[in-house]
DSSP file (Angstrom, degrees, kcal/mol; ACC not computed):
  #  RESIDUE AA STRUCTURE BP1 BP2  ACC     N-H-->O    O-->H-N    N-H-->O    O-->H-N    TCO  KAPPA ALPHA  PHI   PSI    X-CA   Y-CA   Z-CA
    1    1 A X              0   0    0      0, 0.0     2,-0.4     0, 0.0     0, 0.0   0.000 360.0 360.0 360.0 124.6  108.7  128.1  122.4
    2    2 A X        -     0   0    0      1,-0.1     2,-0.2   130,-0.0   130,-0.1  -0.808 360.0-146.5-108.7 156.1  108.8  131.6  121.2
    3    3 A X        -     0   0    0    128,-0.6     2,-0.9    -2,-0.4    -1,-0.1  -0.528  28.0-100.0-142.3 154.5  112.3  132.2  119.7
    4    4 A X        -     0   0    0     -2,-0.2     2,-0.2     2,-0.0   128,-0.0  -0.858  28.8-143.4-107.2  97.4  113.7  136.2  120.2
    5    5 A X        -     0   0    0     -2,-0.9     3,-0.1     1,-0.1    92,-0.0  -0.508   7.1-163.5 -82.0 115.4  113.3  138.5  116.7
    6    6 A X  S    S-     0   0    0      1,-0.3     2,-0.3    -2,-0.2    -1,-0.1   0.781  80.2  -9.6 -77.9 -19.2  116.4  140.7  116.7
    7    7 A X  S    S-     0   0    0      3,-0.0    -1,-0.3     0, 0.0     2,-0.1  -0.951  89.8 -97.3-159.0 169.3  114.5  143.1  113.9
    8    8 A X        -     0   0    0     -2,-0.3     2,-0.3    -3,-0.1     3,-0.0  -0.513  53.1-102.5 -79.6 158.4  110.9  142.2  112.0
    9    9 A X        -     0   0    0     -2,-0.1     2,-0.1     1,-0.1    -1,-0.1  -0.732  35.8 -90.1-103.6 159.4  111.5  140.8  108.8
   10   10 A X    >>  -     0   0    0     -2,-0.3     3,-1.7    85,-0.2     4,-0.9  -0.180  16.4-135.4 -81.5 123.9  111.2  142.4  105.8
   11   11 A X  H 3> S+     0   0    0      1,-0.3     4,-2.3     2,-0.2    -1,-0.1   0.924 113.6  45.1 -56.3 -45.1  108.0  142.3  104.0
   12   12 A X  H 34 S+     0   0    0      2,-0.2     4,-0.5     3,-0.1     5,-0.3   0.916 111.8  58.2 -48.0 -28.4  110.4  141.4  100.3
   13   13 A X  H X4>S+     0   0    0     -3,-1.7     3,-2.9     1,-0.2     5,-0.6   0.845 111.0  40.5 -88.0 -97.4  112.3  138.8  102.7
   14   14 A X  I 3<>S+     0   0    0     -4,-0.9     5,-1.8     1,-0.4     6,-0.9   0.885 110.7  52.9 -37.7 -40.5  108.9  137.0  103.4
   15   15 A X  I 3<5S+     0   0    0     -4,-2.3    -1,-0.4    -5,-0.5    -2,-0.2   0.616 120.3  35.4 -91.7  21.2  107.4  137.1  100.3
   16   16 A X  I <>>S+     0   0    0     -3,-2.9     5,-1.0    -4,-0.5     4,-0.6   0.608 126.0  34.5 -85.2 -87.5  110.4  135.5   99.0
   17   17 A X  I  45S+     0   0    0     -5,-0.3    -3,-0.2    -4,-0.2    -2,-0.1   0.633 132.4  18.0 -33.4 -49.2  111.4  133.4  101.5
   18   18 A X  I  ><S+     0   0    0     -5,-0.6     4,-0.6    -4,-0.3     5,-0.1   0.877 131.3  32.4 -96.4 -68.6  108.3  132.1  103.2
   19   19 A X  H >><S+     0   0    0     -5,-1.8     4,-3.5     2,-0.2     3,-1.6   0.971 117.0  52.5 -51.3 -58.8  105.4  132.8  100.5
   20   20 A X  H 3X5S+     0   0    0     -6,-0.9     4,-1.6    -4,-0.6     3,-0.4   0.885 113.1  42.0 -47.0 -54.5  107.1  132.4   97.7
   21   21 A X  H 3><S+     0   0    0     -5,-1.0     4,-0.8     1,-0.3    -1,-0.4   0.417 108.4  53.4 -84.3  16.3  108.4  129.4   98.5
   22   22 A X  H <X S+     0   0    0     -3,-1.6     4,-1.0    -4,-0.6    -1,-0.3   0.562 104.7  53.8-100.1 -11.3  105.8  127.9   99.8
   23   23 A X  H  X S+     0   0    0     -4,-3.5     4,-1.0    -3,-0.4     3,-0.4   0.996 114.8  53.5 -35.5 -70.5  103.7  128.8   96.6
   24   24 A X  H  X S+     0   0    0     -4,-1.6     4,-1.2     1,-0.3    -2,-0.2   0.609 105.6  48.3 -32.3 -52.9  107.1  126.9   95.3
   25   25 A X  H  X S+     0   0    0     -4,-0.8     4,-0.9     1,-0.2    -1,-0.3   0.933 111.0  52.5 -64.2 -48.2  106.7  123.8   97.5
   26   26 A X  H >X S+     0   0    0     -4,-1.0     3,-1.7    -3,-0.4     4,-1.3   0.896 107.5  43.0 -36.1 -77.7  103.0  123.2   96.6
   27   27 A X  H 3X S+     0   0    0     -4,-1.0     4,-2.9     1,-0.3     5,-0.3   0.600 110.2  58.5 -54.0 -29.7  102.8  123.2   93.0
   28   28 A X  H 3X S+     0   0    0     -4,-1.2     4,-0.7     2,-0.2    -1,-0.3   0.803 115.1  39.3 -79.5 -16.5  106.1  120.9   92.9
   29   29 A X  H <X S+     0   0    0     -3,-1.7     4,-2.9    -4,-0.9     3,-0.5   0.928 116.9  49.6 -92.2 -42.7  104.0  118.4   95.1
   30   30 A X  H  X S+     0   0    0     -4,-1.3     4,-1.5     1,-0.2     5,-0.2   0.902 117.2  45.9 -23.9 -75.9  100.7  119.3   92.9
   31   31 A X  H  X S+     0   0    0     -4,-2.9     4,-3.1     1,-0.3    -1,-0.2   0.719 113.5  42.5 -55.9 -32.9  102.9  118.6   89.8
   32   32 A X  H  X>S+     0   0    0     -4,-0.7     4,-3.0    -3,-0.5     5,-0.6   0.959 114.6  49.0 -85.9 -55.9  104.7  115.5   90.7
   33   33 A X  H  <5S+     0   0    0     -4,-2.9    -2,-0.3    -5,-0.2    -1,-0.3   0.776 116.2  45.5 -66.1  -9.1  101.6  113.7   92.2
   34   34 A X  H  X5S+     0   0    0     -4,-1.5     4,-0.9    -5,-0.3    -1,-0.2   0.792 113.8  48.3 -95.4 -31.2   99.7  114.7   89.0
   35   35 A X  H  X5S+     0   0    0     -4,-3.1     4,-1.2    39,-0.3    40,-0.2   0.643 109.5  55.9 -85.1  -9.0  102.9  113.5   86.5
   36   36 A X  H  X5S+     0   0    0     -4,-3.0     4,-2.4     2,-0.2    -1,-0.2   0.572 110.3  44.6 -87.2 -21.3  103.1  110.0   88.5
   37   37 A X  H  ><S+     0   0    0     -5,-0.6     4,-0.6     1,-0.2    -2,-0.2   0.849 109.5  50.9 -95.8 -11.2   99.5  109.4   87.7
   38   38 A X  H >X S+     0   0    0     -4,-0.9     4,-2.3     2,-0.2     3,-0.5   0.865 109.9  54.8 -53.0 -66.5  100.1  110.4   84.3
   39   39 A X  H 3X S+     0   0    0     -4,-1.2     4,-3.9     1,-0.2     5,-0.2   0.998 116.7  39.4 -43.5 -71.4  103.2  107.7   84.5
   40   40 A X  H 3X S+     0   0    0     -4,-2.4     4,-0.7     1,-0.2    -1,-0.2   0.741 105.8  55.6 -83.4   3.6  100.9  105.2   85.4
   41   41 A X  H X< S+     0   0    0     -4,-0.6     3,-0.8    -3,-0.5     4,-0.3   0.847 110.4  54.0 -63.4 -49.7   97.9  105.7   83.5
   42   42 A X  H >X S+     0   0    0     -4,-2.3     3,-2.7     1,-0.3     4,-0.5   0.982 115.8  41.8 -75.3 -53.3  100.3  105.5   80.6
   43   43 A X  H 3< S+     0   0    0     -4,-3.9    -1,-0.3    -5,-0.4     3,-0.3   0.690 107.2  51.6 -71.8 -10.4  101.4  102.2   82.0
   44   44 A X  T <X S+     0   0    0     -3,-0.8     4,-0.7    -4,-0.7    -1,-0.3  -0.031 104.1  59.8 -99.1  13.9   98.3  100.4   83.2
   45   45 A X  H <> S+     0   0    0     -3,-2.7     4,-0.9    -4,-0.3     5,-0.2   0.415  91.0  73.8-121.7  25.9   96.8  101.1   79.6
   46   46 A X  H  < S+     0   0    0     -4,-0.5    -2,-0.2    -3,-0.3    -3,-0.1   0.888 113.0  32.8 -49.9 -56.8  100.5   98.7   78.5
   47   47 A X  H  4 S+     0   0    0     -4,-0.2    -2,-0.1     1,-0.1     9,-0.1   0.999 125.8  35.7 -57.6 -90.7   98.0   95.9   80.0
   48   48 A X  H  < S-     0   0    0     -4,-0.7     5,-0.5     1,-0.1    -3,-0.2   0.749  96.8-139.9 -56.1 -47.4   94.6   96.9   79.3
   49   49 A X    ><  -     0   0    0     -4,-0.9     3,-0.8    -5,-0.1    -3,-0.1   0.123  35.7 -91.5  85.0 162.4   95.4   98.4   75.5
   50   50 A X  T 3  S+     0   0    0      1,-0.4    -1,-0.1    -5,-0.2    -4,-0.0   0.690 123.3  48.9 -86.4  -9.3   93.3  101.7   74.7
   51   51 A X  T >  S-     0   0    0     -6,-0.2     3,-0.9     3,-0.1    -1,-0.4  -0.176  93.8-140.8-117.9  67.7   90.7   99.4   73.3
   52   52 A X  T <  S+     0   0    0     -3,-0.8    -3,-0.1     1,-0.2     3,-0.1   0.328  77.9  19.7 -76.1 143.3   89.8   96.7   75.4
   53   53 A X  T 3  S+     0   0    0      1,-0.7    -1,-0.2    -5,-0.5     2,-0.1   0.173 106.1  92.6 115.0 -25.7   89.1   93.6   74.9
   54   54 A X  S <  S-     0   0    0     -3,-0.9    -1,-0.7     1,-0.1     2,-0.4  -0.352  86.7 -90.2 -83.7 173.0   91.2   93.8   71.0
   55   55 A X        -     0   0    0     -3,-0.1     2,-0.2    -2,-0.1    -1,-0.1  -0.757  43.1-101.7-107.1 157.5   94.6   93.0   70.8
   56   56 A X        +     0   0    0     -2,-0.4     2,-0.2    -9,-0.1    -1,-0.0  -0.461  46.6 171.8 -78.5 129.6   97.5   95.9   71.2
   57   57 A X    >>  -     0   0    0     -2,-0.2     3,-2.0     0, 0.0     4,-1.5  -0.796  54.1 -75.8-115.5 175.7   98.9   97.1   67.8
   58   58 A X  H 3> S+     0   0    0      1,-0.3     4,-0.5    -2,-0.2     5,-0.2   0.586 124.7  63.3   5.4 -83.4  101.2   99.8   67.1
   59   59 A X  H >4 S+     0   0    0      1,-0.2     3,-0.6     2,-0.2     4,-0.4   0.725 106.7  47.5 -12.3 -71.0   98.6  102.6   67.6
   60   60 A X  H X> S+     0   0    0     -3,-2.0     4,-1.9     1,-0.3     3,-0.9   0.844 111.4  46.3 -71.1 -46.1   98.2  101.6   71.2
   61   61 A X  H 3X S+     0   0    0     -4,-1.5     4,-1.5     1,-0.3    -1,-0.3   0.732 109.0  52.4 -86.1   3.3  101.8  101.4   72.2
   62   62 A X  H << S+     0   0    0     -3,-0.6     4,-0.5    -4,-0.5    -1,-0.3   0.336 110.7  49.8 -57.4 -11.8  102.8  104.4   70.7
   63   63 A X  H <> S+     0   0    0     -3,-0.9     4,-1.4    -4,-0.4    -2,-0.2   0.703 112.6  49.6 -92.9 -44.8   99.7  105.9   72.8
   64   64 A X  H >X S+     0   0    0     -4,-1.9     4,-1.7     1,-0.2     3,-1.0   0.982 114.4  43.0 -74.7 -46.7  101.1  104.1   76.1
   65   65 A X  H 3< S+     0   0    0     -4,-1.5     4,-0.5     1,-0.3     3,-0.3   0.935 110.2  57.1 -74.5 -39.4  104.6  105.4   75.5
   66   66 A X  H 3> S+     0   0    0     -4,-0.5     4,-1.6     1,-0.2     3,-0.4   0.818 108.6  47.0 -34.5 -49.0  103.2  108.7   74.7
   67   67 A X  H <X S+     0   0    0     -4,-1.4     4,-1.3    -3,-1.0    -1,-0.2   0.853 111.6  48.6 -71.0 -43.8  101.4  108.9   78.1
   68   68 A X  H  X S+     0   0    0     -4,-1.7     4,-0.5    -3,-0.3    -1,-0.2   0.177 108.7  52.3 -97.2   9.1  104.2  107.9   80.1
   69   69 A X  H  > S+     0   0    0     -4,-0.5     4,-1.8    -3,-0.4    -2,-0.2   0.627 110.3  51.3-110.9 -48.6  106.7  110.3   78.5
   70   70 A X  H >X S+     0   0    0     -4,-1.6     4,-2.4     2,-0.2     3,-0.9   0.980 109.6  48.3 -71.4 -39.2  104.3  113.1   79.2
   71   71 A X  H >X S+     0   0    0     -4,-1.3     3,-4.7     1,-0.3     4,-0.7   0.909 113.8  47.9 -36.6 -87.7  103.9  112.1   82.8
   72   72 A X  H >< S+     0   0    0     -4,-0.5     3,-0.6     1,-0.3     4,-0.5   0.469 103.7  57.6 -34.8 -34.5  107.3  112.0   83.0
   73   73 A X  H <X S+     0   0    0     -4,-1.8     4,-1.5    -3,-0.9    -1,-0.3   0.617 108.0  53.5 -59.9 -34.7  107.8  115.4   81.2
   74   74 A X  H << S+     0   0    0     -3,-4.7     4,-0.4    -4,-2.4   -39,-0.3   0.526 106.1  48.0 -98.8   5.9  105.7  116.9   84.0
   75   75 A X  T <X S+     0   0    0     -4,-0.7     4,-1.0    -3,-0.6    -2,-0.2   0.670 113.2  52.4 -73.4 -28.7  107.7  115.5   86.8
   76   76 A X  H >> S+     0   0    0     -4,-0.5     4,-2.2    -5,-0.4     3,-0.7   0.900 108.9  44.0 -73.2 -41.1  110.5  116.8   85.1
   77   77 A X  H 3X S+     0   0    0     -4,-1.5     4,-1.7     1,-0.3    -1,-0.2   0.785 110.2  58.3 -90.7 -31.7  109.2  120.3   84.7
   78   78 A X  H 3> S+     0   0    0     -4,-0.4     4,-1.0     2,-0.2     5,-0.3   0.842 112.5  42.5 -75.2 -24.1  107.9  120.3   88.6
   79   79 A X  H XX S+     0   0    0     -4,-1.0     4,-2.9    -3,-0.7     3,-1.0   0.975 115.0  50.2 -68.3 -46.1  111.7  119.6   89.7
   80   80 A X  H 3X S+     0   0    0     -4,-2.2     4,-0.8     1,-0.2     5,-0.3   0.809 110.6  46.5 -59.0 -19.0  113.1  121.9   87.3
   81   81 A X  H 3< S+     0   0    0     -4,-1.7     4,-0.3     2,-0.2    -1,-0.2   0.640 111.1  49.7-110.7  -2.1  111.0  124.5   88.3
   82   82 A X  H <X>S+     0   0    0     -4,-1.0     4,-2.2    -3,-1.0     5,-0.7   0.674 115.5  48.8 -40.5 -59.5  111.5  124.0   92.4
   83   83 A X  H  <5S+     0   0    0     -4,-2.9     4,-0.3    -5,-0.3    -2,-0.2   0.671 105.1  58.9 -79.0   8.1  115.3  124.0   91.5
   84   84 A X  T  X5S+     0   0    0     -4,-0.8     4,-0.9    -5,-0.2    -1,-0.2   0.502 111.9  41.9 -89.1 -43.2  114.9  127.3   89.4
   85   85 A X  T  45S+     0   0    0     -5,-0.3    -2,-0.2    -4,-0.3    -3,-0.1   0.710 111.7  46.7 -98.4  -9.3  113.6  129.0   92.4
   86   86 A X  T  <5S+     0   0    0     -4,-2.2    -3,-0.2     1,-0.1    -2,-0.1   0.771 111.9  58.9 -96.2 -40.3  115.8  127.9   95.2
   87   87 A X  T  4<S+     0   0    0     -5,-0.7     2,-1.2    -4,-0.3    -2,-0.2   0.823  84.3  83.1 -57.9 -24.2  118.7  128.7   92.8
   88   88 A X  S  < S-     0   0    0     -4,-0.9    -1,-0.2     1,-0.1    -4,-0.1  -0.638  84.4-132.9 -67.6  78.4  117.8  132.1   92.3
   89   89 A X        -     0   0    0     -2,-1.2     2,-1.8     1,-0.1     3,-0.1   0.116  22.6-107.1 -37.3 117.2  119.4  134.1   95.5
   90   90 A X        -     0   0    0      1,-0.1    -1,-0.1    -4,-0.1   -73,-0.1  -0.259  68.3 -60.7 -74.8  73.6  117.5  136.4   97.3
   91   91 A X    >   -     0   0    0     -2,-1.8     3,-0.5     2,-0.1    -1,-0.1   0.560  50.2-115.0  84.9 148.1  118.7  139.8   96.4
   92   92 A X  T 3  S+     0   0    0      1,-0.3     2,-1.8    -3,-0.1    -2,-0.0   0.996 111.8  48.8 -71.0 -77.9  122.8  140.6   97.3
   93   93 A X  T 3  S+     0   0    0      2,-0.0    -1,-0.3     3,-0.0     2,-0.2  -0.499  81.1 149.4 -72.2  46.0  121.8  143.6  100.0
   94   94 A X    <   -     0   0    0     -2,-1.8     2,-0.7    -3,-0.5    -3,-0.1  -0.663  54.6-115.6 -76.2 143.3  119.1  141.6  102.1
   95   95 A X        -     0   0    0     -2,-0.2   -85,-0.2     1,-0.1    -2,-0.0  -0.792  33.1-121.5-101.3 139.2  118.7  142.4  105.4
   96   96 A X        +     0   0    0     -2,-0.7     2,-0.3   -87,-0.1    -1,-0.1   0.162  39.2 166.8 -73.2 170.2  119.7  139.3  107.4
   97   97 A X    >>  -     0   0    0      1,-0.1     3,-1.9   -88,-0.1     4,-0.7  -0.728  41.2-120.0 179.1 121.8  116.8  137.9  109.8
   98   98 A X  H 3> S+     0   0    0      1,-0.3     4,-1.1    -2,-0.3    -1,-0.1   0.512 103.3  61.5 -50.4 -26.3  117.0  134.6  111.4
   99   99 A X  H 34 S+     0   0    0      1,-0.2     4,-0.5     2,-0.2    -1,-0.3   0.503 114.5  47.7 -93.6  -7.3  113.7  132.6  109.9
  100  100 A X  H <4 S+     0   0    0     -3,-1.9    -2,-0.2     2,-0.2    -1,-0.2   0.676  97.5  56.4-125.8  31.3  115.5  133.2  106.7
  101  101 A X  H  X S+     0   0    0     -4,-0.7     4,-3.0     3,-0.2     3,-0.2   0.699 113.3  51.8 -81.6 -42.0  118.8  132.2  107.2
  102  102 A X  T  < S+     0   0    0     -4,-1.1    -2,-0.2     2,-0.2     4,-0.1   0.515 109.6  47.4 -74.1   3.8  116.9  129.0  108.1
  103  103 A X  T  > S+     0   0    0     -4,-0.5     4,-1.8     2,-0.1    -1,-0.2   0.335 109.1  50.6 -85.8 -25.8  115.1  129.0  105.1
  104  104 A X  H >> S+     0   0    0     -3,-0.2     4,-2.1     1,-0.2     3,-0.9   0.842 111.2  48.7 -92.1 -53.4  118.0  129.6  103.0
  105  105 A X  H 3X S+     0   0    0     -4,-3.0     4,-1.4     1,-0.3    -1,-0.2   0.866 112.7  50.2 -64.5  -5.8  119.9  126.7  104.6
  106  106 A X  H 3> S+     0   0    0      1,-0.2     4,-1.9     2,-0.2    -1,-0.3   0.840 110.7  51.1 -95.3 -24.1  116.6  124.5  104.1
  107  107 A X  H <X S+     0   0    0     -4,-1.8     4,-0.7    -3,-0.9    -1,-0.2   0.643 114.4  40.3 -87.2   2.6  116.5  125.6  100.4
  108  108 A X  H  X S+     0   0    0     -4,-2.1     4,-0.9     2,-0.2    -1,-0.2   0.697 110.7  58.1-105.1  -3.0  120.1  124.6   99.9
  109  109 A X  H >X S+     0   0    0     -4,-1.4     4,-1.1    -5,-0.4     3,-0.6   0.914 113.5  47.5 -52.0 -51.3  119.3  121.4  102.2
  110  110 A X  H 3< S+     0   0    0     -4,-1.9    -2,-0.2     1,-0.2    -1,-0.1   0.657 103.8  53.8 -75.5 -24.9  116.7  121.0   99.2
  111  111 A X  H 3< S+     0   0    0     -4,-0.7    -1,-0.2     1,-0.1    -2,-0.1   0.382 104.6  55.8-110.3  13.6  118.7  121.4   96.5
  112  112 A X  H << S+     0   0    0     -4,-0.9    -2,-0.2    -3,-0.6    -1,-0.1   0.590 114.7  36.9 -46.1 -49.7  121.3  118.7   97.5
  113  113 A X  S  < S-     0   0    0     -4,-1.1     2,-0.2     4,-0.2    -3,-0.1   0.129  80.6-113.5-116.3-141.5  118.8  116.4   97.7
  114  114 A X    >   -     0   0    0      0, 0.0     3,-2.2     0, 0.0     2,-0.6  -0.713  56.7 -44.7-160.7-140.7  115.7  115.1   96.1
  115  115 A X  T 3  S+     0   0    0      1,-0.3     4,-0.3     2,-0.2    -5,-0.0   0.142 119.9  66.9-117.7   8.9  112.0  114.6   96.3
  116  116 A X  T 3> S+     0   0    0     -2,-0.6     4,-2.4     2,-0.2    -1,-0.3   0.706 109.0  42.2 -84.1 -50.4  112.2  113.0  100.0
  117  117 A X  T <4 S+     0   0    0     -3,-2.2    -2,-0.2     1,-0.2    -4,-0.2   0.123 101.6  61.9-123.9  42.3  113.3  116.6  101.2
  118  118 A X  T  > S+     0   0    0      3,-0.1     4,-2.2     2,-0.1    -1,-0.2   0.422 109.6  46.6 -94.3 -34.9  110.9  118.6   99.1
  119  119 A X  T  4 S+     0   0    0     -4,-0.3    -2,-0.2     2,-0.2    -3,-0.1   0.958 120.0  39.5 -67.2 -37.1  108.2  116.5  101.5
  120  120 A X  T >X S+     0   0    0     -4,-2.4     3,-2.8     2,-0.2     4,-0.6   0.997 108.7  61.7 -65.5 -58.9  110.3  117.4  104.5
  121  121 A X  H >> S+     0   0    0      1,-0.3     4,-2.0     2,-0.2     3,-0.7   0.805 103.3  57.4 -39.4 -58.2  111.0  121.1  103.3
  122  122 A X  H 3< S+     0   0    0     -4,-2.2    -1,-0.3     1,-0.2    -2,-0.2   0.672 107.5  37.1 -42.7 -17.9  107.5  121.5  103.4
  123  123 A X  H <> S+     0   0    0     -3,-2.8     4,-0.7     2,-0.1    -1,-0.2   0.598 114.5  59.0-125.2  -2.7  106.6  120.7  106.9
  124  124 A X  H <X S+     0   0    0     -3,-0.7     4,-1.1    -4,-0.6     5,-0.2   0.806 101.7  53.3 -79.8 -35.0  109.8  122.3  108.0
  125  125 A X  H  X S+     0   0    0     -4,-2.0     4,-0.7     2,-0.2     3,-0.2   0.728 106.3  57.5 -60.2 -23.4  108.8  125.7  106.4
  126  126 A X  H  > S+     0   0    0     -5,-0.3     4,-1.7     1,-0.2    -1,-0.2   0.886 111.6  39.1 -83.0 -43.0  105.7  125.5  108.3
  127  127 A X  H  < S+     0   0    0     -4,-0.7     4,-0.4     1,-0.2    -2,-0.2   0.310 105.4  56.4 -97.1  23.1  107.3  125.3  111.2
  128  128 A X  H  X S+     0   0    0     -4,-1.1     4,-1.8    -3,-0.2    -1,-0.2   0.667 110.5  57.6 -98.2 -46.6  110.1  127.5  111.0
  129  129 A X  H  X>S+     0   0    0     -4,-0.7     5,-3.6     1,-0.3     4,-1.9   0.742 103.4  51.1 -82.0 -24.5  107.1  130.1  110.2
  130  130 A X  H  <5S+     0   0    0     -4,-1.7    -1,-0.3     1,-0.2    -3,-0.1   0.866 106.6  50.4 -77.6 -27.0  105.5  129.5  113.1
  131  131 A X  H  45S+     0   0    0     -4,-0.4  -128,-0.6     1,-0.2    -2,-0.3   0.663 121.0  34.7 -40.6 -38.9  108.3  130.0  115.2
  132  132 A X  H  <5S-     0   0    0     -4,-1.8    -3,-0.2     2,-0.1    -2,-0.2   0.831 110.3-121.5-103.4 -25.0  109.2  133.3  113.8
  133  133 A X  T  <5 +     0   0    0     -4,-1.9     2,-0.3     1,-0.3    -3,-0.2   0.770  56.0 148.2 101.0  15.5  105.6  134.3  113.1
  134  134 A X      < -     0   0    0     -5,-3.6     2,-0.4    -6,-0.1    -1,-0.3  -0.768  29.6-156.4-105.8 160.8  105.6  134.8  109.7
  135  135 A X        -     0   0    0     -2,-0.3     2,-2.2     2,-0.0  -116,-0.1  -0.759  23.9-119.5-126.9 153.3  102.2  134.1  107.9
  136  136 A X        -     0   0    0     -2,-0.4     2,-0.4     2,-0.1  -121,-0.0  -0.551  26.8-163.1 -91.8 114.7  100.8  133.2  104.8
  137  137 A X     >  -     0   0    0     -2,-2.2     4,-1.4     1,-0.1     5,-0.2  -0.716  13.4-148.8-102.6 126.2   98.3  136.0  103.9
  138  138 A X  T  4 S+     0   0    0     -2,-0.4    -1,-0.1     2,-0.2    -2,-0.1   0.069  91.3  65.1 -93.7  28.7   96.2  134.5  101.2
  139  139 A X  T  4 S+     0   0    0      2,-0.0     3,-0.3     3,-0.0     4,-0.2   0.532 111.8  38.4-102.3 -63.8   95.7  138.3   99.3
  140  140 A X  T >4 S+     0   0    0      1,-0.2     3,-1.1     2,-0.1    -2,-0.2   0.881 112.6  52.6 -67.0 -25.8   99.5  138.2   98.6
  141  141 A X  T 3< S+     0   0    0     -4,-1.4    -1,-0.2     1,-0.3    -3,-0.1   0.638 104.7  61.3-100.1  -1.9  100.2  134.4   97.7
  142  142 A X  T 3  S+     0   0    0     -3,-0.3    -1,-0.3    -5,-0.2     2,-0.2   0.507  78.4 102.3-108.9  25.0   97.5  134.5   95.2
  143  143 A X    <         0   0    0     -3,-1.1    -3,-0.0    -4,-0.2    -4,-0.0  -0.554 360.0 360.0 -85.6 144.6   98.8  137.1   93.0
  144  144 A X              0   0    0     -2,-0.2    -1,-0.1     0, 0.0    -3,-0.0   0.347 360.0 360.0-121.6 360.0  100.4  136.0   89.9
């Protein structure tokens, strides 16, 4: 079902809207699945101890806690930095366009809730973009 573009959208309005955040979306899942293995690395070596087969001193749980605070530090940093970019409004004088009035309601959807509808927000952005047509051009979304 092809849905009826009242104007094309606006090459800033997609690489905000679409690209950007879907850069956005990535890296927060990148981030999270990389700080949870971090969490539990830090926590399976509670068990095992960082030497095995010795018994855990000090050394070791300061090592475990260590691990599992950085983990945790990089879950933290992949939410903040998802809610850093849906909080930032795309420009006062935008010209309105229907795939991102559904993009804006999915990033305030997103910043209601928490890491349940980052997973959704992702597979809704896909399909929002396919509806409207908008694409990801891998020239533009790999500029930093």
């Amino acid at each position: 079902m092809t849905a009826i573009q009242p104007s094309s959208p606006s090459s800033e309005g997609v690489a905000y809207y679409y690209k950007g955040f879907r850069k956005v979306l990535r890296r927060y899942r990148t981030m999270t699945l990389f700080g949870w293995i971090i969490v539990f690395a830090g926590f399976g070596s509670l068990f095992l101890g960082w030497r095995l087969g010795l018994p855990h001193g000090l050394i070791d749980l300061l090592l475990s806690a260590g691990t599992i605070a950085a983990g945790l530090l990089v879950v933290q940093q992949a939410v903040v930095s998802l809610e850093e970019y849906i909080a930032v409004p795309f420009g006062v004088n935008r010209v309105s366009h229907p795939a991102f009035d559904e993009i804006g309601t999915l990033m305030s959807d997103m910043a209601r809730g928490g890491w349940r509808e980052a997973r959704r927000g992702a597979a809704e952005l896909e399909r929002i973009a396919a509806r409207y047509g908008l694409t990801a051009d891998v020239s533009t979304t790999q500029q930093r």
